[in-house]
C-alpha positions, -999 to +999 in steps of 0.1 A: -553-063+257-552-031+277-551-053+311-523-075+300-503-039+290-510-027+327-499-056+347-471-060+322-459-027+332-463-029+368-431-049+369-409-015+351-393+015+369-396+050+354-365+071+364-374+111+361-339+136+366-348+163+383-328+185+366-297+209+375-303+237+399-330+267+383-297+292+378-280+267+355-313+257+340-323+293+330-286+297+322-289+269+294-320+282+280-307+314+278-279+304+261-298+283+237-325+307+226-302+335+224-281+317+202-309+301+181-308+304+138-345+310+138-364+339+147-383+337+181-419+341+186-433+376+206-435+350+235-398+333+236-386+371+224-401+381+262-389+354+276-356+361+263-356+392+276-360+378+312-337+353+311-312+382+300-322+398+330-316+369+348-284+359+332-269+394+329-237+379+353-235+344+337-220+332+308-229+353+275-231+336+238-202+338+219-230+349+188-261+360+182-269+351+148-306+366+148-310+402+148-340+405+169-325+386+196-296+409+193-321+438+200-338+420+227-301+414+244-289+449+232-322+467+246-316+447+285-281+453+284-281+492+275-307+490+305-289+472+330-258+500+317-238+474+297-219+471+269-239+470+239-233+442+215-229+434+175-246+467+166-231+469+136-256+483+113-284+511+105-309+486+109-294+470+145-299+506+158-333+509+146-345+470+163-330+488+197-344+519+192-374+501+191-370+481+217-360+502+243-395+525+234-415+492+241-422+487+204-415+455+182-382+444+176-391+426+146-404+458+128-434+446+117-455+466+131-447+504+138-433+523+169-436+554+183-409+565+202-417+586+231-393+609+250-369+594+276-360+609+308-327+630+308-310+599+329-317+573+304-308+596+276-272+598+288-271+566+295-276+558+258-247+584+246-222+569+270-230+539+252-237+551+218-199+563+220-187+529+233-185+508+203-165+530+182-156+500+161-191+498+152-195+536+141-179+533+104-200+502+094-235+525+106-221+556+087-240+589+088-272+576+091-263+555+122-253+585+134-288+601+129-305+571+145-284+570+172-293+607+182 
């Protein structure tokens, strides 16, 4: 049986794409896990954070339903000195906060925060200032976090 398969086969042509360039690749797989319903894995979280590295100049999602992606994007973005995005509550301070100390995102397990240098300080209250549509919806204890 497995013979007659083999020669059968012999006669059919298997056409692989190739694929679009690696930017527009990694710009599609950005897009898609950043934009995902479902929480990400420690392993697609880091490799979010790459391709948000990577993709820091492309095309951005238009939402980012999951808020650990949002901190993963949030933490590379206040890095690279961008805008921050959909910080919008206590607890979207907290995931960066976490984030940008190394720890987990997801909260799960805890972080210590250690001091930053003076320059990345800074950094973070030029930005911390930026949204100030986001400030009411954090209230006071935003505020707190956010110092």
């Amino acid at each position: 049986m497995h013979d007659e398969l083999v020669a059968a086969a012999g006669d059919r042509l298997t056409v692989l794409h190739l694929g679009e360039p690696a930017e527009a690749e990694a710009s599609r797989l950005y897009l898609a896990l950043a934009g995902s319903t479902t929480p990400h894995g420690e392993a697609d979280l880091t490799l979010l954070g790459e391709l948000a590295v990577a993709c820091a100049d492309g095309t951005q999602p238009e939402t980012i339903p999951v808020r650990e992606n949002r901190a993963v994007l949030n933490g590379v973005r206040l890095t690279l000195g961008r805008p921050l995005v959909a910080v919008d509550t206590t607890t979207d301070v907290l995931r960066l906060a976490c984030q940008v100390s190394g720890g987990d995102a997801t909260l799960r397990t805890p972080t210590r925060f250690g001091r930053r240098h003076r320059r990345a300080r800074r950094r973070h209250r030029v930005h911390r200032r930026a949204p100030d549509a986001a400030r009411p919806l954090c209230g006071a204890a935003g505020e707190h976090l956010l110092r």
